[in-house]
ZASEGU-377632 format. One record per residue (C-alpha): x, z, y; residue in one letter. Coordinates in nm, 3 decimals. Layout:
<pts>
        u        w        v  type
        X        Z        Y     A
...
</pts>
This chain:
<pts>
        u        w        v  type
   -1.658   -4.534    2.872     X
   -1.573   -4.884    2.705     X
   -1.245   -5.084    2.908     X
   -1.417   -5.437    3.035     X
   -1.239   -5.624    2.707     X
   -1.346   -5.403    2.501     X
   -1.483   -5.430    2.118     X
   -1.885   -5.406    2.029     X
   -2.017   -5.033    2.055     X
   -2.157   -5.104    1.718     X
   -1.811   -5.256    1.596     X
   -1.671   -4.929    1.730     X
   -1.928   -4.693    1.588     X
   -1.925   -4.893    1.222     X
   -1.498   -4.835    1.212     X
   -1.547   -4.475    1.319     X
   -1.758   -4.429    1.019     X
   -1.561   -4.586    0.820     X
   -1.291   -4.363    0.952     X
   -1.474   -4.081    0.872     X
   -1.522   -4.175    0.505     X
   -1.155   -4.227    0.462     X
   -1.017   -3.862    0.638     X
   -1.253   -3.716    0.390     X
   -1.076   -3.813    0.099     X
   -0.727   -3.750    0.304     X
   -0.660   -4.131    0.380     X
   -0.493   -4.069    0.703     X
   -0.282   -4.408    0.694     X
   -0.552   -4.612    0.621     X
   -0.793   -4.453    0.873     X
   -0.525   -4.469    1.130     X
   -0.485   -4.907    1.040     X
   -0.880   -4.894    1.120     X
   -0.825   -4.701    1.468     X
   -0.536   -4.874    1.597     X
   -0.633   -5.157    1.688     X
   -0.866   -5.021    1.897     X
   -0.672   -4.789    2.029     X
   -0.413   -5.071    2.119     X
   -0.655   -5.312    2.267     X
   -0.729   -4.971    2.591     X
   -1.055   -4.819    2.423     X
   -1.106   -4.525    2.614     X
   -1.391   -4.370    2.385     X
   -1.357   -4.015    2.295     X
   -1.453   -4.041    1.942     X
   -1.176   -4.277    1.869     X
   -0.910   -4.089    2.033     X
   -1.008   -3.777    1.931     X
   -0.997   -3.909    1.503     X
   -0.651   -4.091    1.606     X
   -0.494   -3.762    1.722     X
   -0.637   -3.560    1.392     X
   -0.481   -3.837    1.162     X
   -0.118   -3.833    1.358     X
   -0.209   -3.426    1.280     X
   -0.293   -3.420    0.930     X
    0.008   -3.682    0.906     X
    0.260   -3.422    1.057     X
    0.356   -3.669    1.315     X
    0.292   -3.343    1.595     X
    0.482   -3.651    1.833     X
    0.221   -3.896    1.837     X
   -0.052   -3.644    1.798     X
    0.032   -3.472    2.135     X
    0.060   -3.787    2.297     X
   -0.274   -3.901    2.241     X
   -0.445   -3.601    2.325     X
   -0.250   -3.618    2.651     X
   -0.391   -3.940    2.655     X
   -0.723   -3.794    2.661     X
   -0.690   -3.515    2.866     X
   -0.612   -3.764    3.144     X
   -0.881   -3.977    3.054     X
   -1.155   -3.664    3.008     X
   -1.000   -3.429    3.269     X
   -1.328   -3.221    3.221     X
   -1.376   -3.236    2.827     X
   -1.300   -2.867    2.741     X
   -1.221   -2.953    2.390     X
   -1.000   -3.180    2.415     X
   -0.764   -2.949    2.635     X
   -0.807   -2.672    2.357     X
   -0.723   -2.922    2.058     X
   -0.407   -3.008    2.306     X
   -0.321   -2.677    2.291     X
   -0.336   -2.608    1.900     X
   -0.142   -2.954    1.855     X
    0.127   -2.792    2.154     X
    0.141   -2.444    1.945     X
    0.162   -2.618    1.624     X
    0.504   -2.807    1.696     X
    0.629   -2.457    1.912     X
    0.584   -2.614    2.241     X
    0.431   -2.258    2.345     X
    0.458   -2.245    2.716     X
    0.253   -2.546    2.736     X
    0.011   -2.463    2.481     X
   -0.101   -2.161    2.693     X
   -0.107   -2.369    2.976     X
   -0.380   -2.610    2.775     X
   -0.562   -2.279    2.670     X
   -0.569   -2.174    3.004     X
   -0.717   -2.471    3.110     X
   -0.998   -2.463    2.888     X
   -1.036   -2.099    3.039     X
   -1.025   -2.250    3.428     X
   -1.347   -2.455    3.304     X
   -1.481   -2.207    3.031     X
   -1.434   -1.878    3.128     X
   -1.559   -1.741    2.798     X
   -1.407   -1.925    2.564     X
   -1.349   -1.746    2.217     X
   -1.163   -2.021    2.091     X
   -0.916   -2.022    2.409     X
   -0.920   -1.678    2.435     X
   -0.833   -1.551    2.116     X
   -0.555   -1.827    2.100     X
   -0.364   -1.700    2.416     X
   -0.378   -1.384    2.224     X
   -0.233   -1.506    1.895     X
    0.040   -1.650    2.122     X
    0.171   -1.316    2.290     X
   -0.105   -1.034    2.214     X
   -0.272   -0.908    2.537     X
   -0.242   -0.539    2.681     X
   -0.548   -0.355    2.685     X
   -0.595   -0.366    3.043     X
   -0.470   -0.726    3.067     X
   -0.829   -0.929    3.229     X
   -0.831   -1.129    2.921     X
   -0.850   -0.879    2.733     X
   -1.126   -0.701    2.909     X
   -1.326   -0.991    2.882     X
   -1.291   -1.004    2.475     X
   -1.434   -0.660    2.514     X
   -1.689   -0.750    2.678     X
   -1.749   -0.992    2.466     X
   -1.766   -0.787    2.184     X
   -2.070   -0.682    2.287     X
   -2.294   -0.919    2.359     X
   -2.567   -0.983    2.067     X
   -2.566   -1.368    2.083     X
   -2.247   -1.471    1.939     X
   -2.250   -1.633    1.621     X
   -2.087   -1.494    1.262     X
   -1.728   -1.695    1.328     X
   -1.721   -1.609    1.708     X
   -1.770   -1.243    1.647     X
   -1.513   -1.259    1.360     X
   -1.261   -1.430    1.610     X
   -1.341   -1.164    1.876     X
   -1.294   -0.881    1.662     X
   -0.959   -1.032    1.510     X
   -0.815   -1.033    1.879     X
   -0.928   -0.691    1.937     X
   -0.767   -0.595    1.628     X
   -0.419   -0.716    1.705     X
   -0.461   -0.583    2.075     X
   -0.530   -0.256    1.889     X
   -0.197   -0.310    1.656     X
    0.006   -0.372    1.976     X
   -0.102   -0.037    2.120     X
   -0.026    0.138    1.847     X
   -0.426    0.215    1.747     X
   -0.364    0.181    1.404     X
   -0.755    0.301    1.231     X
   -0.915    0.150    1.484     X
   -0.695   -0.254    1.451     X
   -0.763   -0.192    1.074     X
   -1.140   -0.132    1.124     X
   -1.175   -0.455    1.308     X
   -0.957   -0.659    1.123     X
   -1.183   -0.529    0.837     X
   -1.469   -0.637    1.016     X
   -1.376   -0.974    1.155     X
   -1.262   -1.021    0.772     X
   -1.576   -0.903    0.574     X
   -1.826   -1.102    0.843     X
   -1.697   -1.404    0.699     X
   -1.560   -1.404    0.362     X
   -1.744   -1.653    0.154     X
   -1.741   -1.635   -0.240     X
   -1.395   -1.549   -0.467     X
   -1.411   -1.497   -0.832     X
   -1.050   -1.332   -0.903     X
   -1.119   -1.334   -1.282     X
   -1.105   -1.689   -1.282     X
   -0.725   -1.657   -1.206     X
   -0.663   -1.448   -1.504     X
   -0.816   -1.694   -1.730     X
   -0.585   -1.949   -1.618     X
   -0.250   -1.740   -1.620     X
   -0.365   -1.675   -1.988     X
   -0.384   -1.987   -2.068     X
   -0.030   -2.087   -1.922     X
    0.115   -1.796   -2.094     X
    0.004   -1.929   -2.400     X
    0.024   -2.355   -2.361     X
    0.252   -2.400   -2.103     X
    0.545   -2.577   -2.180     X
    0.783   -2.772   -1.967     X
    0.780   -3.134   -2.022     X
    1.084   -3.311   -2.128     X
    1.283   -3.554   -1.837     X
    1.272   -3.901   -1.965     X
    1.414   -4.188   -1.815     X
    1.142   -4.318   -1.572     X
    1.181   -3.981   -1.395     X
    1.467   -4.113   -1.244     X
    1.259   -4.319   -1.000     X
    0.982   -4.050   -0.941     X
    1.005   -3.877   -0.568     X
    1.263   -3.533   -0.531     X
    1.014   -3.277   -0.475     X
    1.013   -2.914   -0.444     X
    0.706   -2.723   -0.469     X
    0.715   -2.336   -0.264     X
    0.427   -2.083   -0.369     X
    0.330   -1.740   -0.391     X
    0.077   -1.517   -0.224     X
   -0.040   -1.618    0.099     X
    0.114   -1.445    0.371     X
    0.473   -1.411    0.165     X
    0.663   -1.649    0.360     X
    0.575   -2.042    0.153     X
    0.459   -2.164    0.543     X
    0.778   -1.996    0.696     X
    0.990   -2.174    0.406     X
    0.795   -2.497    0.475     X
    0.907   -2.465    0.904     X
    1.258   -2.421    0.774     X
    1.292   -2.703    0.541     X
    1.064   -2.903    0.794     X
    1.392   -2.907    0.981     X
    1.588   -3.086    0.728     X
    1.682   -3.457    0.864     X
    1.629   -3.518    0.459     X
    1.287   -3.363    0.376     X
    0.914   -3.505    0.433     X
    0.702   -3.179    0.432     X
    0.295   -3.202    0.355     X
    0.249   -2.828    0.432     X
   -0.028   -2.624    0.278     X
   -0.150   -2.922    0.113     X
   -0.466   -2.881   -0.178     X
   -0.336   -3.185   -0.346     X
   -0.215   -3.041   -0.650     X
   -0.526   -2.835   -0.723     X
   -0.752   -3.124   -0.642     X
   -0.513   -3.343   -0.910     X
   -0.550   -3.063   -1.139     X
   -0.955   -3.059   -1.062     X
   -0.954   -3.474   -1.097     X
   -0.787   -3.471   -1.483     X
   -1.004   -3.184   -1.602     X
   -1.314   -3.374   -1.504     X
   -1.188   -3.668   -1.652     X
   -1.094   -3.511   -1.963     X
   -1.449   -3.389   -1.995     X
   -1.599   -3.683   -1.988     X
   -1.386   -3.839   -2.251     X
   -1.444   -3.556   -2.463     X
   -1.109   -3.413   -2.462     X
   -0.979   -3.015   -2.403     X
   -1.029   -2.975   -2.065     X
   -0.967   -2.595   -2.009     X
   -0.687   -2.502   -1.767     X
   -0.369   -2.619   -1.969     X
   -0.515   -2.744   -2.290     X
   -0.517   -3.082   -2.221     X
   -0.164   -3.100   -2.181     X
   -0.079   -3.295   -2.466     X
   -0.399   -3.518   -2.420     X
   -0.280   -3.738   -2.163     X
   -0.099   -4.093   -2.270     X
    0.153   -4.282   -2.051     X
   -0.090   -4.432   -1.830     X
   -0.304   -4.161   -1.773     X
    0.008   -3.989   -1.631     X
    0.079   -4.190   -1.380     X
   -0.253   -4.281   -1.281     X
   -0.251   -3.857   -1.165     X
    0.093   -3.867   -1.008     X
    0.019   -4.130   -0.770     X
   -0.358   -3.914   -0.699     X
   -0.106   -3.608   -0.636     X
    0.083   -3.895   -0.387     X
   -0.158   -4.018   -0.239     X
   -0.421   -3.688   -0.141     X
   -0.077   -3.475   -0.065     X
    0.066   -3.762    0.180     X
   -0.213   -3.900    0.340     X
   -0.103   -4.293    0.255     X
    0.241   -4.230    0.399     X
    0.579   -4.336    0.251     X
    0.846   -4.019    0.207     X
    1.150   -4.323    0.243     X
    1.353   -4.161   -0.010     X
    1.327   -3.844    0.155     X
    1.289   -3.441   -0.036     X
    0.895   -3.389    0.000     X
    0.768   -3.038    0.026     X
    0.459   -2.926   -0.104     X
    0.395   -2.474    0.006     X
    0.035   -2.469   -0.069     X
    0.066   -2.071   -0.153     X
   -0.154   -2.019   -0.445     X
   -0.053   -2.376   -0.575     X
    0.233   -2.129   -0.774     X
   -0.084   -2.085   -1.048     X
   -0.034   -2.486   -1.086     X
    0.358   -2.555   -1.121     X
    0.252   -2.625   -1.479     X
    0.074   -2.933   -1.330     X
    0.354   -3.010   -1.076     X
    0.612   -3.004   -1.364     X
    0.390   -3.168   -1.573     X
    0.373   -3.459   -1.331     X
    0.677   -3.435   -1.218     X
    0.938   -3.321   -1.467     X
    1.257   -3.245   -1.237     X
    1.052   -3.105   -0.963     X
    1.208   -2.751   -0.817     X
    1.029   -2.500   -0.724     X
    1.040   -2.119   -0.509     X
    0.863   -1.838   -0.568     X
    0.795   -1.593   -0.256     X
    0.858   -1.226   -0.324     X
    0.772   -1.042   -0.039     X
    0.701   -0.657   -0.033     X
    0.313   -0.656   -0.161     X
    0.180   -0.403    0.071     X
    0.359   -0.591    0.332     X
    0.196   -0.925    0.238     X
   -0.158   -0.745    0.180     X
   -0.126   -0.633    0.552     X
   -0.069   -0.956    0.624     X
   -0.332   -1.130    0.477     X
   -0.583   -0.878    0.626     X
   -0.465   -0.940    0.968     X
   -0.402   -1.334    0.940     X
   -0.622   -1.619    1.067     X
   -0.943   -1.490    0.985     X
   -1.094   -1.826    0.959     X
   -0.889   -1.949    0.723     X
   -1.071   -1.959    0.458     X
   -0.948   -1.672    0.296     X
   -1.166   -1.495    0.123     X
   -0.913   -1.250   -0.107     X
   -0.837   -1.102    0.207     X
   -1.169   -0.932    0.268     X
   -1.119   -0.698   -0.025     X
   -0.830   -0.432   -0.118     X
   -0.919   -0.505   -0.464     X
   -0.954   -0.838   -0.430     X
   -0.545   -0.866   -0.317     X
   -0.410   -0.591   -0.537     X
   -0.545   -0.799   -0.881     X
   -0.439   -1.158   -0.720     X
   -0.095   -1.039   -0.671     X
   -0.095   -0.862   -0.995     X
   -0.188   -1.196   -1.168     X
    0.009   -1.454   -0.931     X
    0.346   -1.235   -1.038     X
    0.251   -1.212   -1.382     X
    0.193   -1.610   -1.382     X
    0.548   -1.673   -1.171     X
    0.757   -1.464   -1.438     X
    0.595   -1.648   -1.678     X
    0.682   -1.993   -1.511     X
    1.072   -1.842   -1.439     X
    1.122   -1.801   -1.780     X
    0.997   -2.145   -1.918     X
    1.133   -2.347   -1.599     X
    1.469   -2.183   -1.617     X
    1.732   -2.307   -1.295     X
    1.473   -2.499   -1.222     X
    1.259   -2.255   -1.055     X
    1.376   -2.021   -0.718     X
    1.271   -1.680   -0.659     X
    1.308   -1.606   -0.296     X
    1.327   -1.290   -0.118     X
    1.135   -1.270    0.186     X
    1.335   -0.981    0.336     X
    1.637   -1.122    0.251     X
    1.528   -1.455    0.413     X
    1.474   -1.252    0.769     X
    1.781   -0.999    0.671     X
    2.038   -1.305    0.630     X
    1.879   -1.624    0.710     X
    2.189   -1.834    0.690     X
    2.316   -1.728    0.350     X
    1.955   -1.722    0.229     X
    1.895   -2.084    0.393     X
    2.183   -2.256    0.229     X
    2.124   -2.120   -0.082     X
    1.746   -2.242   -0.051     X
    1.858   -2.615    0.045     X
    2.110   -2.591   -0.240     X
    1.805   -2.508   -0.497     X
    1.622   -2.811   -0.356     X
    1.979   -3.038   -0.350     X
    1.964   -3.097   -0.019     X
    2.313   -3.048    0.197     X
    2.325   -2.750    0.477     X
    2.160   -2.875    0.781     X
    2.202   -2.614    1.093     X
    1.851   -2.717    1.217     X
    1.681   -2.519    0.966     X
    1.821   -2.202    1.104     X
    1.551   -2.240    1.389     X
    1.185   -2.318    1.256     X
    0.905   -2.375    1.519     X
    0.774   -2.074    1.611     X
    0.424   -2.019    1.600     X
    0.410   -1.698    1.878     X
    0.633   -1.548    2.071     X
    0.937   -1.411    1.883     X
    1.030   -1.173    2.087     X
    0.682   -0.998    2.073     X
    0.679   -1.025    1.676     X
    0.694   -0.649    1.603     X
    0.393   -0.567    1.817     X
    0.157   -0.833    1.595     X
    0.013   -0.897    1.281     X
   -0.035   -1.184    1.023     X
    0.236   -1.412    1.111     X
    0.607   -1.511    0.925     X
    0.910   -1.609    1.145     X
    1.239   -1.596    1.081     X
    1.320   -1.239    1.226     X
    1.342   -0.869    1.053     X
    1.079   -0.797    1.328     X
    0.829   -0.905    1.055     X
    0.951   -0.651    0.829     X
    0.810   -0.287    0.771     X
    0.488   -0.277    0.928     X
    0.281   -0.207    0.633     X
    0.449    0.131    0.659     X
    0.194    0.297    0.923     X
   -0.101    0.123    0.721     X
   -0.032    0.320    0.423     X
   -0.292    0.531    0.425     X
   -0.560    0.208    0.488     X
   -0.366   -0.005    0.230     X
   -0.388    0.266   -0.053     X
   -0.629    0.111   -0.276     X
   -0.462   -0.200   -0.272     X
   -0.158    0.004   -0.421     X
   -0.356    0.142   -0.658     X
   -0.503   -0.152   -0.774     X
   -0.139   -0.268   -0.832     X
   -0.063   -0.002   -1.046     X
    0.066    0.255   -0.776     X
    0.443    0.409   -0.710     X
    0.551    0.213   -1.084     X
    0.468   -0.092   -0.965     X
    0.555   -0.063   -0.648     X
    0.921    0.046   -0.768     X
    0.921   -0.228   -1.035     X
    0.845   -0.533   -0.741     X
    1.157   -0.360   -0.556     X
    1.380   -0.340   -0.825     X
    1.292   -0.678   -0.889     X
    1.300   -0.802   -0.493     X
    1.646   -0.580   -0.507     X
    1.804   -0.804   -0.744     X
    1.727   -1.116   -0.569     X
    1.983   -0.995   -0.320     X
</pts>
C-alpha cells in the first residue's frame, strides 16, 4: 500500500521502469536519485523498496542495503522473499547469526523452501539426520521441481555428503547439480585470445595525464583460487573502494571491439591496440568507470576490481590504465578444480561442469598470466593462495605493499561467508584459514582427468615448484 501523501501509482510505476532501464546497464547511482525521493517522501510499495535495497547491494553499501530490507520486513511481515533477500544481504556483510535467523524465517512461513534451505546449509552444512536435512531428501525426490531447484537440492546434498565423509557419492551430486545446469562454454575461444596477447601485447607507456587517472589494482585468476577472498581482505582497507567480481572490464573490452568494427579497424582480441587515438581512450576508461562503479565516486580511494577470469584482460586494464597493479592467484589446481565443482552451482559457471573443461582453462589462464608477468614486470603480483591461509599477516602486508597501500590490521579479518570453524567439513568456499587447504586430496581419484588434462604428475610438479617459490 501507497502512504495517504503519496505520489501517482502511475508516477511510481513510470520511475520504476525507468529504474529498471538504468540497473540494466549498471547505473546504480542514478537509479537510486530516481528512487529516493520516493523512498523519502514514506512510499511503502514493495517494488520500490525492494530495487532501492538491490542498488545499495550492487553499490556495496551492505549498510544501507540491510536497512531497507529491514525496512520491509517490518512493513511485509508475511512477504517470504523479502526475509530471504534479508538474509543473503545479512550473510553477505558476515552478519551470520542473523542471516540464519532471516532464512529461518522464510522456513517458519515456507516450509519447503529450496532457496532458504539450501542457504542455512551453505552457512554451517547440516548432519544427515539434522530435520533440515531430511527434508532436502525428501525433496530430492519429488518429480516437480524445476532444473535450478533440483540443481540447488542436489548441491546441498552434496556438501552434506562431503561433511560425512561420503566422498563418491558428494562428487556424484555435485556432478549432477553441476551438469543440470551448465549453459554453453567454448574454451577454445580462450586460447585464441592468449595467442593473440602472446604475440601483440605490449604494455603501454605512463605519460603524464596518468597522474590524475584512479590507483587501481586489478586481482584475477581461476575462479575458486582465492581473487574474492583477496577482494574481502582488501575490502577492509580504510583506503580501498572494492567493485568485487565486477564484468566491467570484459564488457569495455566487448564495447571497443564493436566499435572498432564498425569503423573498419582490427578488431580481433589485441589487434586494435594501436588503433585507438587520445580520445577514443578516454572515452573507454570512463565506460570501464562507470559499468565497474555503478555512478559512484572512489574519493581518492585504491579501487579493486577481482573479476577472476578478468586476468585474460589485464592487457585492457593496463591498456587503460597504465600504472594499474595487478595479482595473480596461484592456488593448487586440483584444489581449485574441486572447488569450482562444488561452488555456487548457480553461478553461472559453466567450466565447472566439465573435468576437461577446467584442466584446459587453467592450462591457458597460467599460460596467459606468465605471459602478462613477464611484460608487466613489478607491476604485476603473483600470490600464493596457501601461503595467504599459511601466513596471512606476512602475506597481507606484502599484498597492500604491491597495491601501495599502508598495513591496515582490519584486513587480517575478512567477512566470512560460513562458519569458520566448520570450514574443513565443506566445499567451494575461500576464507582466510589452512582449513581450506588439502581437500582435493581424497578427490583424487574423481579429479583424475582434470590432472590429466593438465598434463599429469609434470605439471602438477611444475605449478608447485612454481607456487614453492612464491614463498
Amino acid at each position: 500500500m501507497l502512504v495517504e501523501n503519496s505520489h501517482s501509482q502511475d508516477a511510481l510505476a513510470e520511475a520504476i521502469q525507468t529504474v529498471d532501464t538504468l540497473m540494466a546497464t549498471g547505473k546504480y547511482a542514478r537509479s537510486l536519485s530516481v528512487m529516493l525521493p520516493y523512498v523519502q517522501a514514506g512510499e511503502l510499495d514493495l517494488d520500490l523498496l525492494d530495487r532501492t535495497a538491490d542498488c545499495f547491494f550492487e553499490m556495496r553499501d551492505y549498510d544501507n542495503a540491510i536497512m531497507v530490507m529491514r525496512h520491509v520486513t517490518e512493513n511485509f511481515p508475511d512477504d517470504a522473499g523479502s526475509w530471504g533477500k534479508l538474509g543473503l544481504m545479512l550473510q553477505t556483510k558476515g552478519e551470520l547469526d542473523a542471516a540464519v535467523a532471516a532464512f529461518e524465517k522464510v522456513l517458519s512461513m515456507e516450509p519447503n523452501s529450496i532457496p532458504a534451505l539450501t542457504a542455512l546449509n551453505g552457512i554451517e552444512t547440516f548432519t544427515p539426520d539434522n530435520l533440515y536435512a531430511q527434508r532436502l531428501l525428501a525433496l530430492s525426490e519429488r518429480d516437480d521441481l524445476d532444473t535450478n531447484r533440483r540443481a540447488l537440492v542436489h548441491h546441498a546434498l552434496a556438501q552434506i555428503a562431503h561433511a560425512a565423509g561420503e566422498i563418491n557419492t558428494a562428487f556424484t551430486l555435485f556432478q549432477s547439480s553441476r551438469q543440470s545446469v551448465a549453459g554453453a562454454f567454448a574454451p577454445a575461444i580462450f586460447d585464441e585470445m592468449v595467442a593473440e596477447q602472446e604475440q601483440m601485447f605490449e604494455p603501454r607507456a605512463v605519460d603524464t595525464d596518468s597522474a590524475v587517472l584512479p590507483k587501481i589494482v586489478f586481482i584475477g585468476g581461476m575462479p575458486m583460487a582465492g581473487t574474492g577472498l583477496v577482494d574481502r581482505i582488501l575490502s577492509e582497507h580504510k583506503n580501498v573502494f572494492s567493485v568485487g567480481e565486477n564484468a566491467a572490464l570484459s564488457r569495455t573490452h566487448g564495447a571497443i571491439r564493436m566499435h572498432l568494427a564498425k569503423t573498419g579497424r582490427p578488431c580481433n582480441y589485441w589487434d586494435w591496440m594501436d588503433q585507438l587515438n587520445t580520445e577514443e581512450i578516454e572515452i573507454f576508461r570512463q565506460y570501464y568507470l562507470e559499468r565497474a562503479m555503478g555512478g559512484q565516486v572512489a574519493g581518492g580511494k585504491t579501487i579493486v576490481d577481482a573479476h577472476p577470469l578478468g586476468c585474460l584482460e589485464f592487457a585492457l586494464a593496463q591498456f587503460l590504465f597504465p600504472e594499474a597493479k595487478f595479482v595473480f592467484m596461484s592456488r593448487h589446481p586440483l584444489e581449485t578444480a574441486l572447488a569450482n565443482v562444488a561452488s555456487n552451482v548457480l553461478n553461472g559457471n559453466a567450466m565447472a561442469s566439465r573435468a576437461e573443461w577446467i584442466g584446459k582453462v587453467t592450462r591457458t589462464v597460467y599460460a596467459s598470466a606468465f605471459n602478462y608477468a613477464e611484460k608487466l614486470g613489478d607491476a604485476m603480483r603473483f600470490q600464493s593462495y596457501e601461503a595467504l591461509v599459511q601466513n596471512p599477516e606476512q602475506e597481507i602486508n606484502l599484498l597492500l605493499d604491491h597495491a601501495g597501500l599502508d598495513f591496515d590490521s582490519a584486513c587480517l579479518t575478512p567477512t566470512p561467508l560460513c562458519k569458520p570453524e566448520n570450514i574443513a567439513t565443506s566445499l567451494g568456499h575461500e576464507e582466510l584459514t589452512p582449513a581450506s587447504q588439502g581437500k582435493w586430496q581424497a578427490y583424487a581419484e574423481q579429479l583424475q582427468p582434470v590432472k590429466d588434462m593438465l598434463g599429469g604428475d609434470r605439471w602438477i610438479d611444475a605449478w608447485q615448484a612454481l607456487d614453492d617459490n612464491l614463498r
